[in-house]
C-alpha positions, 0 to 999 in steps of 0.5 A: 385745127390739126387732126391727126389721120387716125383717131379712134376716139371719134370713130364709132366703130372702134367702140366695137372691138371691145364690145365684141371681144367681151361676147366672144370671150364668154363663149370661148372655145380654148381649141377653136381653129383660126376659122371657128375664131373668125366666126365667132368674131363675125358672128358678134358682130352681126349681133351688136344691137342697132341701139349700142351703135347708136350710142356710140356715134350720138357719142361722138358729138360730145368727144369731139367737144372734150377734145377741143375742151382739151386743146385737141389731145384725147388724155381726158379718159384718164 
């Protein structure tokens, strides 16, 4: 099966980036500099429970089976 080189859908830490933009927008600080911002970002990061990352990757299993189901396209989020 062809798979192309970057495929967000089977890649648990993409799950991430809106996990954290979520936390880092309840506590945000509209004058925070581009530093202030990193830390923050950081900060979130490191707080991501061990559980919800463990969700995300026992997840992947099952999207790689939606997409096979799909004939390899991903468009099964719709």
């Amino acid at each position: 099966m062809w798979w192309p080189g970057h495929s967000p859908d089977v890649n648990a830490s993409e799950h991430a980036w809106p996990w954290i933009r979520r936390h880092v927008t309840q506590d945000f600080t509209p004058s925070c500099t581009g530093i202030e911002c990193k830390r923050q970002w950081e900060e979130e990061w490191d707080a991501i429970p061990i559980e919800v990352i463990n969700k995300w990757v026992m997840s992947i299993p099952e999207v790689v089976r939606r997409i096979i189901k799909h004939g390899g396209n991903n468009d099964f989020h719709g």
